[in-house]
C-alpha positions as CSV (number, residue, x, y, z in Angstrom):
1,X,-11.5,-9.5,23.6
2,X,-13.9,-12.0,21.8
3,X,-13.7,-12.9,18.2
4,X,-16.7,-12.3,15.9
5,X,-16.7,-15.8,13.6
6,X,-18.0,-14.1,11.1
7,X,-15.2,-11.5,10.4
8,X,-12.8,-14.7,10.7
9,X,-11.6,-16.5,8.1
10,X,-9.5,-19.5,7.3
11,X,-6.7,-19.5,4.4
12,X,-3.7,-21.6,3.4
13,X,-0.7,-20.5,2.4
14,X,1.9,-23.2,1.0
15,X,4.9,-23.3,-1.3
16,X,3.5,-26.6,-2.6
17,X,1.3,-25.8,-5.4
18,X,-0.9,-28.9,-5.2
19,X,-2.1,-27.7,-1.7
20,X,-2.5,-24.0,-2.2
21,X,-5.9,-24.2,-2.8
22,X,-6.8,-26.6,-0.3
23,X,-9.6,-25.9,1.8
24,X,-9.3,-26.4,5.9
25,X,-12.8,-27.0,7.5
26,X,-12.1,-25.0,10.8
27,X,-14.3,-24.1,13.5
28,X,-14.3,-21.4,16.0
29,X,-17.1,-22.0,18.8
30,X,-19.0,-24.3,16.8
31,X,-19.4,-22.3,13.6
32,X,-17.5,-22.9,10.6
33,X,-14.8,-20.2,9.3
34,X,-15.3,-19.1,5.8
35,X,-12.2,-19.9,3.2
36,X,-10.8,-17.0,2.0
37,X,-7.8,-17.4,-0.6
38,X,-6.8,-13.4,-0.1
39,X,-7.5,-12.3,3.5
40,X,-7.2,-8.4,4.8
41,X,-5.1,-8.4,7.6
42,X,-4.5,-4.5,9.1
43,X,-5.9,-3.4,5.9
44,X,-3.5,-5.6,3.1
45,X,-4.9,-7.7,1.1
46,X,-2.6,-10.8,1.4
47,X,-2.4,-13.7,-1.4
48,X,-0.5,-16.6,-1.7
49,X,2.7,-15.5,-3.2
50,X,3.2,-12.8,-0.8
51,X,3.8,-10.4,-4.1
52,X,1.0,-8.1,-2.9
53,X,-0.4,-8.1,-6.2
54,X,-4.2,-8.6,-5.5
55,X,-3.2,-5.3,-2.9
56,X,-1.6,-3.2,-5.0
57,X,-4.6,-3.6,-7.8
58,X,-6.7,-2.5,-5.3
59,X,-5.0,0.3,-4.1
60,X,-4.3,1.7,-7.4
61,X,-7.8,1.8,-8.1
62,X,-8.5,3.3,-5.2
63,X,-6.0,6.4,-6.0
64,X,-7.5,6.7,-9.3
65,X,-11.1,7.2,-7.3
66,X,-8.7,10.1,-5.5
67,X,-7.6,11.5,-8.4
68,X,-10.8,11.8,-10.3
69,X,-11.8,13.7,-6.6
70,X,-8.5,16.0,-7.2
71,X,-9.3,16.5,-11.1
72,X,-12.9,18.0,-10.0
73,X,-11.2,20.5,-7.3
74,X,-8.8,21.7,-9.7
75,X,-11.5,22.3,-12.8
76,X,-13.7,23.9,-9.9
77,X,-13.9,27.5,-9.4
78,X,-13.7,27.1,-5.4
79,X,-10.2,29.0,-5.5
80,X,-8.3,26.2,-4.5
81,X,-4.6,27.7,-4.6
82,X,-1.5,25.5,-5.3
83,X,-0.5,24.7,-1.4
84,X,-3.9,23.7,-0.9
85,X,-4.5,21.7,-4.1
86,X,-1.0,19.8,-3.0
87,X,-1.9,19.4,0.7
88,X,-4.7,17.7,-0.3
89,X,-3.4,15.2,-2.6
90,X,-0.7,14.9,0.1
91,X,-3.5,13.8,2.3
92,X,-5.8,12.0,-0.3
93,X,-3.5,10.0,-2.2
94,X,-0.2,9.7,-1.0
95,X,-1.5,8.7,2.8
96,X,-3.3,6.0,0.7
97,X,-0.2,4.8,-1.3
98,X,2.3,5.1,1.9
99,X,0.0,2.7,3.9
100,X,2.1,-0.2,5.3
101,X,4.5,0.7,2.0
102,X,7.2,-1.5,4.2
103,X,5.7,-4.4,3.6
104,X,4.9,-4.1,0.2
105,X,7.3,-2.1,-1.4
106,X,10.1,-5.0,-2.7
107,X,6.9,-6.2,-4.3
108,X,6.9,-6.2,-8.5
109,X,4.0,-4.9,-8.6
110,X,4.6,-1.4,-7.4
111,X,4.0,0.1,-11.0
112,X,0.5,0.8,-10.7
113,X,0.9,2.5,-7.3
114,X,3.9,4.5,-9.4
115,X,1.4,5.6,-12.5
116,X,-1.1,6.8,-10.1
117,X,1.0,8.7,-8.1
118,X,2.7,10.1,-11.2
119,X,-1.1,11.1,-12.4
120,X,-1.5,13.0,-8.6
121,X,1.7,15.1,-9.1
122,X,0.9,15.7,-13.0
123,X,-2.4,17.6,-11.5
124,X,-0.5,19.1,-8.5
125,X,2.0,20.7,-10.8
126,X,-0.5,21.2,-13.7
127,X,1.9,19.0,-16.4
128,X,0.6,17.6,-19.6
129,X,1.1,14.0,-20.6
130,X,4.0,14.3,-22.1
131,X,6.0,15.8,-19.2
132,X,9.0,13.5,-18.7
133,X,8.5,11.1,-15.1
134,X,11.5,12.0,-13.5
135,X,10.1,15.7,-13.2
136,X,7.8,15.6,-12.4
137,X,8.7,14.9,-8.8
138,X,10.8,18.3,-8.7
139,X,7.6,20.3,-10.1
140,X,5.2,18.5,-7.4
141,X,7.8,19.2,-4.6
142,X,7.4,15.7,-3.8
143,X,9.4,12.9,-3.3
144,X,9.6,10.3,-5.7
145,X,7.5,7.4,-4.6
146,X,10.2,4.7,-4.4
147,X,12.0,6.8,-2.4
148,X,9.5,7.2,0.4
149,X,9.0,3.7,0.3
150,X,12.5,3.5,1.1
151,X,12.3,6.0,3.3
152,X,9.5,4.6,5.0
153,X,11.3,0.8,5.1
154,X,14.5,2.3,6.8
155,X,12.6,3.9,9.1
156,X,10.6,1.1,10.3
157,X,14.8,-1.1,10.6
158,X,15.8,2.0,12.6
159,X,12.6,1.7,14.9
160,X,12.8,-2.2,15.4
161,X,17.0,-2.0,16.1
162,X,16.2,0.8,19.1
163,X,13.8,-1.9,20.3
164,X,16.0,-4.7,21.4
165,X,12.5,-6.6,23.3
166,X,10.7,-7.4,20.2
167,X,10.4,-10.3,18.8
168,X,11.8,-9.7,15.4
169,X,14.8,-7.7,16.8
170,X,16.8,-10.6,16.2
171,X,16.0,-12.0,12.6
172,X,16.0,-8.1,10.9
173,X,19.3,-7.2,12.6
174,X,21.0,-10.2,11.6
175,X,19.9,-10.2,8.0
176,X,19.0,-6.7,7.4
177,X,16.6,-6.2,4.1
178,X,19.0,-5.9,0.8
């Protein structure tokens, strides 16, 4: 495998808040790495706090993008039923929300993934605005979003505990998450 220097990037993360916007000079076969205060590692946007904030912006935005795409099929006259309208926002929005969701999901910043996903099941179930949250999750057929995050969480703990060989075996079975 080689490394392409300029897809790397350096960044610094610290609890001291005089050096969390230091700069490191740091070469990789002669060429210098750019800074990057919020780098993408496996597609999440990380920042310094670790509250996923700058990720969960951007995926919010991104499911509004999704749900304009879903508003358009369902004002279209392409005879979209209900199955179909709801498969695809299964597979436009909710795939885009549930990515790496265990990482992420303690974060206090899941709101905006939580009022675009409450905008997807509003056009799935063809509810107004003033349609109380809490139903619309029963009218979607959909589970609530916290609850596949946490669905999603326990089974990514059930998955590392049946692997005894990796390396974080040890730290997440002897403090499991809260």
């Amino acid at each position: 495998m080689k490394t392409k220097t300029s897809k790397t990037v350096s960044s610094v993360f610290h609890l001291r808040n005089i050096w969390a916007n230091r700069q490191l000079h740091v070469s990789m076969s002669g060429d210098l790495l750019k800074h990057d205060p919020n780098p993408v590692y496996l597609g999440v946007t990380l920042d310094r706090t670790l509250s996923y904030k700058e990720h969960l912006s951007k995926t919010a935005a991104k499911l509004k993008s999704q749900n304009n795409l879903l508003l358009k099929l369902a004002g279209s006259s392409w005879g979209a039923n209900a199955k179909t309208f709801r498969t695809s926002a299964l597979a436009l929005c909710y795939s885009v929300a549930e990515y790496c969701c265990p990482a992420w999901s303690r974060s206090s910043h899941t709101a905006s993934i939580d009022s675009q996903l409450n905008n997807t099941m509003r056009l799935i179930s063809g509810c107004v605005r003033p349609t109380q949250t809490p139903w619309l999750s029963v009218l979607a057929n959909i589970a609530h979003p916290r609850l596949c995050r946490k669905v999603a969480t326990d089974n990514l703990l059930a998955t590392v505990e049946n692997h005894p060989e990796w390396p974080l075996h040890a730290d997440i079975v002897n403090h499991p998450a809260q």
